[in-house]
TIDRENGU-75889 format. One record per residue (C-alpha): residue in one letter; z, x, y. Coordinates in steps of 0.1 Angstrom, whole numbers, plus 5000, padded with zeros to 4 digits. Layout:
N
AZXY ...
END
This chain:
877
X469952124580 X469451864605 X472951694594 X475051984606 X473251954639 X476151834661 X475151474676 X477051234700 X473450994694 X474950764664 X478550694681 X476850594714 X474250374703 X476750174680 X478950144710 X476950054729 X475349804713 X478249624698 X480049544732 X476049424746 X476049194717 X479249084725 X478749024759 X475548824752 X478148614728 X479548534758 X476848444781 X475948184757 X479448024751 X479248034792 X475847854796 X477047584764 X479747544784 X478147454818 X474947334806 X476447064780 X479647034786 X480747084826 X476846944830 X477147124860 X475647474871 X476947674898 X475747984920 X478148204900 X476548094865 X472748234877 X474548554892 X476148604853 X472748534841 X471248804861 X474149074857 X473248974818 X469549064824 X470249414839 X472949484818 X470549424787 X468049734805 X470949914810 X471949924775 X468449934763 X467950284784 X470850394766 X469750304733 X466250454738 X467850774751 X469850784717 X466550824699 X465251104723 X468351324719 X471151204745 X474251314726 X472451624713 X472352014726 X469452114745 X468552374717 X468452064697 X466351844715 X462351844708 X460051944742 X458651634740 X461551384741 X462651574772 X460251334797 X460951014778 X464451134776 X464751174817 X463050834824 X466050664803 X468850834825 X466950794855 X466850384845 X470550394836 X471150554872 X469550294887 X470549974871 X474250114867 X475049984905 X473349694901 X474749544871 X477949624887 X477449464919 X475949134900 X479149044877 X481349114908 X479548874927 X479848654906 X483448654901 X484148634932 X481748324940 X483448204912 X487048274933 X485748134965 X484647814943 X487647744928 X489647824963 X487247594984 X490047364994 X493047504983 X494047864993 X492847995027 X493848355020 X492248434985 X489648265007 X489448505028 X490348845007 X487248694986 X484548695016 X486149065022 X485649194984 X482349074983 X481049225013 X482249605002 X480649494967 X477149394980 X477149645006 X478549954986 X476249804955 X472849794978 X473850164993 X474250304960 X471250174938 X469250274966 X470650694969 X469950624927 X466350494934 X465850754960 X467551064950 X464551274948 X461851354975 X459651284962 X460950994945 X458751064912 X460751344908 X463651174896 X462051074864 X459351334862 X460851664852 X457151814856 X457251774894 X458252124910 X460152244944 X461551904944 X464651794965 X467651584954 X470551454956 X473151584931 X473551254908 X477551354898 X477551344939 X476950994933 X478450924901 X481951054920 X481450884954 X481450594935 X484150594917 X486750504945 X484950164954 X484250104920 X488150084910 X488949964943 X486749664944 X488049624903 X491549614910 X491449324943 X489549154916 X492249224893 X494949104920 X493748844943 X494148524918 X497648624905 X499848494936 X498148174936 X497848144897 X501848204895 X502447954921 X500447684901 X502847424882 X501547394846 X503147354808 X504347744805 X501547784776 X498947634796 X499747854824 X500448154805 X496848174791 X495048094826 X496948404838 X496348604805 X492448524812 X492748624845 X494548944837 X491949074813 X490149264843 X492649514837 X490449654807 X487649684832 X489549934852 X490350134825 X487250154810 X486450284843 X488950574845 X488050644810 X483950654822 X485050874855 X486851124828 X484151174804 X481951224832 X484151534846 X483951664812 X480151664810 X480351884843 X483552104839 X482052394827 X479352394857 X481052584886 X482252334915 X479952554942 X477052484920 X477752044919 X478652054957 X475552174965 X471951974967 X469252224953 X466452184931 X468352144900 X470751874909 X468551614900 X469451404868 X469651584835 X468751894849 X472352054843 X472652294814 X473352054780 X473351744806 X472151524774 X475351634750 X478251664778 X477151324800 X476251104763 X480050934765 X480450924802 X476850714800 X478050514767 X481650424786 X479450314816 X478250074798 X481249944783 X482349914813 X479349714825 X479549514794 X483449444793 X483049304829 X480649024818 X482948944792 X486148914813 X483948744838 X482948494811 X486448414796 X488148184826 X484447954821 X485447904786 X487947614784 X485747314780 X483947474752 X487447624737 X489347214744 X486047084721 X486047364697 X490447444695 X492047154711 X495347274702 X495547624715 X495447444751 X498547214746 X501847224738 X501946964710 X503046684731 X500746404743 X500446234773 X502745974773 X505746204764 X504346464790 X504746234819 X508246054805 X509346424800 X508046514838 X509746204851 X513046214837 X512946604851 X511946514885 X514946204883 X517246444871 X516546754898 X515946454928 X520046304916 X521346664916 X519546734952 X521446474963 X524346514956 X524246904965 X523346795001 X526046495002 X528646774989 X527347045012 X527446825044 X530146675069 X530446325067 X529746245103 X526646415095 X525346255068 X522246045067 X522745655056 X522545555023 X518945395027 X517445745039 X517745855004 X514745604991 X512645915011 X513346114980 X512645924952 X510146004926 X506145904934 X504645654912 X502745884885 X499145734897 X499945864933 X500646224919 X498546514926 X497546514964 X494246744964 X491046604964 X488946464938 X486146734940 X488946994938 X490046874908 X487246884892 X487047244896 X490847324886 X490847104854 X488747314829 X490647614840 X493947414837 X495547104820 X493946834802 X495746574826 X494846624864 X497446424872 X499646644860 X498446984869 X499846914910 X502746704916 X504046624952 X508146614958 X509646504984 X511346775007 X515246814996 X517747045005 X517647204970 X514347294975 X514347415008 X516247724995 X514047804968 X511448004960 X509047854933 X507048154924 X506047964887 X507748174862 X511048194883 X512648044910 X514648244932 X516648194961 X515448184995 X516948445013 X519048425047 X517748655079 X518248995073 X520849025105 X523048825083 X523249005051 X525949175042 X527149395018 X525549404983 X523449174994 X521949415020 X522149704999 X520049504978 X517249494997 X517849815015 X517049984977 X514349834975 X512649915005 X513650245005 X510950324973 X508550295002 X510250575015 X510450794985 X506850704979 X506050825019 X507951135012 X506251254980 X502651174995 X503251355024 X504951665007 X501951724985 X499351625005 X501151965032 X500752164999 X497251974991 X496052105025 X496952465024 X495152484988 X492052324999 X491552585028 X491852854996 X489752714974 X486752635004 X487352925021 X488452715052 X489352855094 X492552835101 X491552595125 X489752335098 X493152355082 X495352285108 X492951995115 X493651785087 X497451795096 X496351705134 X494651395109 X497351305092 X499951265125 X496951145146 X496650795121 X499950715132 X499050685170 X496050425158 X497850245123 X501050115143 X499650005176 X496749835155 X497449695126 X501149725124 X502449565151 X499749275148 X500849215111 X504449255117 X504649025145 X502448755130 X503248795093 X506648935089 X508149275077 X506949165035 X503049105051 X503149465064 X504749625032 X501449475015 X499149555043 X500349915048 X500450015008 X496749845003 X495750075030 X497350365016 X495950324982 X492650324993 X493450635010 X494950814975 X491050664956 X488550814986 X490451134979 X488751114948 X485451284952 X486751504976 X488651674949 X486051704928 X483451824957 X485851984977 X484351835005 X486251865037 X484751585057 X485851365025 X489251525027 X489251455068 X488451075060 X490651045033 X493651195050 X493550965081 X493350625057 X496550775035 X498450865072 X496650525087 X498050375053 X501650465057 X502150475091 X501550085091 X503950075063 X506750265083 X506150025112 X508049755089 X510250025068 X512350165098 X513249875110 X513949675083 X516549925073 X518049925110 X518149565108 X519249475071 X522949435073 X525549505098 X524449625131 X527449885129 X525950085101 X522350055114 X521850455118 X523750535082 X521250305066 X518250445078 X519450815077 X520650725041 X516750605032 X514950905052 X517451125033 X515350944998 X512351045015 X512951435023 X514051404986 X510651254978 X509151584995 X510751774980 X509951664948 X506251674955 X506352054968 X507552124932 X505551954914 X502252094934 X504152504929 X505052484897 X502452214879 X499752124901 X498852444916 X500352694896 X497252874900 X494752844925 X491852734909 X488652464914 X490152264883 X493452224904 X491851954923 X490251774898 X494151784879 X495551654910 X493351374914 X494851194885 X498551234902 X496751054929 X495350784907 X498450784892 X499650644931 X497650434936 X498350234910 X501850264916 X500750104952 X499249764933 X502249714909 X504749784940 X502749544964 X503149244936 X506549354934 X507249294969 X504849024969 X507448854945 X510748984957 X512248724986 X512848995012 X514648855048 X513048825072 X514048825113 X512448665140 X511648755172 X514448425181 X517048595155 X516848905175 X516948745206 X520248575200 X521548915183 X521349075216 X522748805234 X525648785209 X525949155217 X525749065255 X522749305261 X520449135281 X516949185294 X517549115328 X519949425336 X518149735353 X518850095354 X517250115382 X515549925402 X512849685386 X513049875355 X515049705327 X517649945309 X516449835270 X512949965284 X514450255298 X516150345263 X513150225245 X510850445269 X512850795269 X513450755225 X509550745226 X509551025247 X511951215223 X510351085195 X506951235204 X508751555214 X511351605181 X508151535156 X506051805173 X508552045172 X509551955140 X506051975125 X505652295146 X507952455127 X507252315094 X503752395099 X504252745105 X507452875084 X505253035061 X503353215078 X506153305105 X508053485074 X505153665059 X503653805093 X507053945101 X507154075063 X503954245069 X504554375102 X508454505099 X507154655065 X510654475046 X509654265018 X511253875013 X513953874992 X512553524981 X509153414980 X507653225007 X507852894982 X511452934976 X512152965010 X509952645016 X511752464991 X515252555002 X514552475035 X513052115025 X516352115006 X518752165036 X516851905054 X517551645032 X521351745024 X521951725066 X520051375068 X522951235041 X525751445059 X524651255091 X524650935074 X528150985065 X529151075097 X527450805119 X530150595096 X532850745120 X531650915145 X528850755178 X525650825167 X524950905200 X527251205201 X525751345171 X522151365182 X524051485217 X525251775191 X522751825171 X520251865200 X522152145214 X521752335179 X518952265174 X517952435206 X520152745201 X518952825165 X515252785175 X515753035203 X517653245177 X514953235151 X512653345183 X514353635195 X517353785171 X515054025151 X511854105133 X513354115100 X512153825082 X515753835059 X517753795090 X516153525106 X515753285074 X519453205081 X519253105116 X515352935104 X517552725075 X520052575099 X517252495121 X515652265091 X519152145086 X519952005124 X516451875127 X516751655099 X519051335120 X516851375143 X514051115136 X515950825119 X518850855148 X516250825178 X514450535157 X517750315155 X519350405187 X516050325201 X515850005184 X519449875194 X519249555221 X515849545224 X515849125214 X512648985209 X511149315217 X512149475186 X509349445168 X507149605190 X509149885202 X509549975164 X505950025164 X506450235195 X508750415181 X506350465148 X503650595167 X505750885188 X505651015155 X501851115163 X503351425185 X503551575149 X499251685152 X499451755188 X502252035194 X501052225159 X497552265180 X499552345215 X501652655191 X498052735173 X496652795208 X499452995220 X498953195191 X495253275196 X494353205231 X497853355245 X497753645219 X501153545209 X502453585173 X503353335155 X507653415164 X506753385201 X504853085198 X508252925190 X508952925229 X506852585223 X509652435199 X512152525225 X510752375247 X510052005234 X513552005221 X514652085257 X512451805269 X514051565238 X517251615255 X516751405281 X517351105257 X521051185245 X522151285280 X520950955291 X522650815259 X526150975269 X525950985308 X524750595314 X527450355310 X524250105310 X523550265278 X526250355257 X526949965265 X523749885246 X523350145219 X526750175207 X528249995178 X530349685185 X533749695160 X533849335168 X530449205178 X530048825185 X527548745160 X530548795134 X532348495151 X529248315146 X528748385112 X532248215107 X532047925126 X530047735098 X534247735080 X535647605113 X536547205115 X534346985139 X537247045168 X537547395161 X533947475166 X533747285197 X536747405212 X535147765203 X531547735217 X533447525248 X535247885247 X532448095247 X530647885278 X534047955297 X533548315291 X530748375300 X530448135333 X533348375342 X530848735341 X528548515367 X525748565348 X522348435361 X520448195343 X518148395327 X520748575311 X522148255296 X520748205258 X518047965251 X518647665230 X515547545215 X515147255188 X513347325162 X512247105129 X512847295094 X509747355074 X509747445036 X508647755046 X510048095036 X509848275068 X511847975085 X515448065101 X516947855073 X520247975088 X520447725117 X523347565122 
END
């Protein structure tokens, strides 16, 4: 009889067991390794020895539960087991965190070991990792420890009117740091491990051992699964709230449903010791398997091979930069000894002490494993990234054609991925506020969130990376910050929790709006100046697509039915992100993207004869002006724009209700066909800007946008006659942002950067003017139709900035297009012979001594020494 009783017990004990045995395998190769080998031991090595320790008790309490019925039925499980039964899951609970937070430390001591003198930033990244782990690791072992008052209670399911914390509360709130804290683990090495110079087996293992974290963080998802499923069939109001019950193993079959989310825990704890273990292993593996470390050639043919490479690539350099230059400027014959190959002993620059560290993780022969070159003019424009080397790319004002388009594609998956986050999250928000019952008010609030990160992310953080670091450093900065956004909504999903969904909705808008700081721009920039506004109307045209995408998905997959389960379905879309986020930010971390500097854009202007000095009026610049008023109308179009977004739907269903005529469509139709006819105008407009002054068009579309508002406000009550006018309001709004943003941006020299953050952060208008509309509404006693009298009016307002545009001579001379802009004629003066290019520039002075400009409106000619760096202007003459 007993056999047919089901039972989970066998499967998680063997589990269990195996991967602790394995891990112990480990440890030991580890201390062989260090102790008798290495003869050295480090700080790392005693934190692995204590993660071992609690890692065994961990295990242990699993094991012992096994034998007092975790994995069986509570019908199935003897009265007396339960107490013994609780103690074990109370020990797990406790020792979980701390296990964790042990083999993280010590993988990252072991990073800021081996980094000690060679790379500042995984340096840096490491010190920041290990502070969340400690601190996150301490806060959570000690809500385990204490998650009952009194404490006894945890353990002592004989104690009554006791209070606790919910455990899956804790279980789920750490599950975001958990896989965040796994996957910068997971990342930080692998930029400086590529850029490492090794025999390609050599370095393909180091990376391979490095890379084996990745079974850690699925382990983890697998763990965070399993533990949904012990809970799924308790109702969500029940596991959000603390009450007697909530205590561990209280729940109803707690023992059968949580057996494999407690057996994959400790896989996971397990698995990490053993990826933690593997990069130790290579003086044990060189005196156990010599031959899996080499590539069957010894040393002497190594360094032959090595020189007779570095001979052949230093003749080649050569004779590229002798071909490749004038002959009045080339260097004498005797410069070239600066280039010739370094005596073998002299090889390999970093410190002795450094090296030490390095070799058992790399090749046999230090002297090999770093190799210093002399700088040549091949190398300069190359990118050494270890696997590939790829051409340095020239400053994004320059590109042209495919080239741009190039880069322009691939930036523009940042939009795509901005769009679709932001189109379900609007969906995301209006389900939450069904499922927790939530004020219209607490509703609008988390869109007042989402628009209010983007007054904080670009001023902060955006603008300081972009101007220090470059447009690549923000991509990175702004998606990291994202992602940890899509993990903290996590729990919330599961707990419906709003102040989780509050905190996690500012970190996703905080997220992108640092990453639109750098998008915008670098779209406006890439290329030709002329076609700046089709560009970035062509990429925001990807992301209205990316919205509308989303809304779909949320109607007709995510939210089909309104349901607690919905938000634990969409969790794993969000998962599913940010993920997506790591494998981008490598991508881009990879991919030699142009850059522009604040010089570059500088000369640009000047090129384009916009200069600083010139006033509108008095004391007050005219780039400032233009930059000033597209802020202005920035912060005005967004509001109104997210006004109206905000409340279509329930615009068309109180007019439904109240003229007593039913939709011919229903409300997400007419959602989805208006997101539609947003896109489809944003691509019209980019075609047109392609003929037409982009100017004109937002003077046009302005006016329409004005006239169909106040249409949509006052033609009728019928909510079938006013979706027309409604739909061509969504289709005239849609230029509106990415116009402003590049007309903005145009002649703003070495203030570009900045004013695209500016520029970034009018889109925060977008959580104020919602609130002014719900206030009219409910303050006023308006209904929702009349409350439009607020759209009208910030358009109105907005419509100060193309009447400046179109009226100022000042500023049609600065934002408008140049057919045949000067920094063409520079781009072509590289093909020009020695007399043409002086009798050109000779030329140009003549020119423009004849405008009487002052001397601060003359360029500035500064020497500057190149540098193997990336980032460099490369493209000096």
């Amino acid at each position: 009889m007993s056999q047919d009783v089901p039972s989970r017990s066998t499967a998680v004990l063997v589990v269990t067991t195996v991967t602790l045995v394995i891990a112990s395998i480990f440890v030991l190769a580890r201390l062989v390794s260090r102790c008798f080998i290495v003869r050295r031991v480090t700080l790392d090595d005693y934190f692995m020895i204590f993660a071992w320790i609690v890692a065994f008790g961990l295990s242990f309490s699993i094991d012992f539960g096994t034998s007092k019925g975790l994995g069986k039925h509570d019908a199935d499980i003897l009265p007396e087991w339960f107490a013994p039964l609780r103690r074990s899951e109370y020990t797990f609970s406790v020792l979980y965190n701390v296990a964790l937070m042990l083999t993280k430390t010590s993988i990252l001591i072991f990073y800021l070991r081996l980094s000690q003198n060679t790379n500042k930033l995984l340096r840096i990244a490491s010190h920041i990792t290990l502070g969340v782990v400690v601190t996150a690791g301490l806060v959570l072992t000690c809500l385990n420890v204490f998650q009952c008052t009194p404490v006894g209670a945890g353990f002592d399911p004989s104690i009554k009117d006791a209070k606790c914390i919910s455990i899956v509360t804790l279980y789920l709130a750490s599950s975001p740091v958990n896989i965040i804290t796994d996957l910068a683990i997971l990342v930080l090495p692998i930029p400086v491990l590529t850029a490492m110079r090794l025999p390609q087996r050599q370095k393909t293992i180091l990376i391979f051992t490095f890379a084996l974290g990745i079974f850690v963080v699925i382990v983890d998802i697998i763990r965070i699964y399993y533990l949904q499923q012990s809970v799924i069939d308790v109702s969500l109001d029940e596991v959000q709230t603390s009450t007697q019950d909530s205590r561990i193993g209280s729940a109803r079959d707690f023992a059968w449903y949580a057996s494999l989310s407690l057996m994959w825990s400790a896989v996971e704890v397990n698995i990490g010791i053993i990826c933690a273990n593997v990069p130790t292993l290579k003086p044990l593996i060189r005196k156990v398997l010599p031959s899996m470390l080499t590539d069957g050639l010894d040393s002497s043919e190594k360094e032959s091979s090595f020189a007779s490479q570095t001979g052949y690539e230093i003749e080649r350099a050569k004779k590229i930069r002798l071909d490749s230059t004038e002959p009045e400027d080339r260097a004498p014959d005797d410069t070239t000894d600066a280039i010739r190959p370094l005596p073998p002993a002299k090889l390999g620059g970093p410190p002795a002490r450094e090296m030490d560290l390095m070799d058992f993780l790399t090749d046999d022969n230090p002297g090999l494993a770093r190799t210093q070159t002399a700088l040549t003019m091949a190398t300069e424009n190359t990118v050494y990234f270890g696997f590939v080397n790829m051409k340095r790319p020239k400053s994004m004002l320059k590109t042209r054609g495919m080239e741009s388009f190039k880069y322009c594609i691939t930036v523009t998956i940042l939009f795509f991925l901005w769009g679709f986050s932001y189109g379900l999250l609007n969906t995301l928000n209006s389900q939450i506020s069904k499922l927790a019952h939530n004020s219209d008010g607490q509703t609008l609030g988390l869109e007042v969130i989402y628009f209010g990160a983007y007054l904080c992310g670009p001023l902060t953080v955006g603008q300081w990376v972009l101007r220090r670091g470059g447009f690549k450093a923000t991509f990175m900065t702004g998606l990291s910050i994202y992602g940890v956004g899509t993990l903290m909504f996590w729990p919330s999903a599961v707990l419906i929790s709003y102040p989780g969904f509050v905190l996690s909705t500012f970190v996703v808008g905080f997220g992108l709006s640092v990453t639109e700081t750098a998008a915008n721009p670098f779209l406006a920039l890439c290329g030709h100046e002329r076609y700046s506004e089709s560009r970035l109307l062509a990429a925001q045209g990807v992301q209205a697509v990316g919205s509308v995408l989303s809304q779909l998905l949320a109607q007709k997959v995510l939210f089909d039915q309104v349901r607690g389960s919905a938000l634990i379905d969409v969790q794993w879309a969000y998962l599913a992100i940010a993920m997506f986020t790591v494998i981008l930010s490598l991508f881009l971390y990879y991919m030699p993207l142009p850059e522009a500097s604040d010089q570059d854009l500088a000369r640009l202007s000047e090129d384009l004869e916009i200069y600083q000095t010139r006033n509108f009026i008095p004391r007050c610049p005219v780039i400032f002006t233009t930059l000033g008023l597209a802020v202005f109308a920035q912060f005005a179009y967004v509001g109104a724009q997210q006004s109206v977004s905000y409340y279509f739907t329930p615009l068309l269903t109180s007019l439904s209700d109240s003229s007593n005529n039913p939709l011919k469509l229903s409300t997400n139709n007419y959602v989805t066909l208006s997101l539609s006819t947003f896109a489809a105008s944003r691509f019209i407009a980019a075609g047109l800007c392609l003929f037409m002054s982009p100017r004109l068009i937002l003077f046009f579309i302005q006016i329409a946008a004005i006239i169909f508002t106040a249409l949509t406000m006052t033609i009728s009550s019928n909510p079938n006659v006013i979706i027309g006018p409604a739909l061509m309001l969504f289709f005239f709004e849609g230029p509106f942002f990415p116009l402003i943003f590049a007309i903005g941006l145009r002649g703003l020299g070495k203030h570009t950067k900045m004013g695209a953050a500016l520029l970034t952060a009018g889109a925060s208008g977008g959580g104020l003017w919602p609130a002014v509309s719900y206030a009219v509404q409910h303050v006023s006693m308006q209904t929702v139709q009349q409350s439009l009298s607020v759209v009208v009016a910030l358009f109105a307002f907005g419509f100060i900035f193309p009447v400046y545009l179109n009226f100022s001579s000042q500023a049609r001379h600065q934002v408008d297009p140049r057919k045949r802009a000067r920094v063409d004629d520079h781009d072509r003066i590289d093909s020009l012979t020695p007399i043409r290019r002086l009798s050109k520039q000779f030329a140009s002075i003549v020119h423009k001594s004849g405008h009487k400009r002052t001397s601060s409106e003359l360029p500035t000619i500064e020497h500057r020494e190149a540098t193997t760096s990336w980032l460099s202007d490369t493209d000096e003459p």
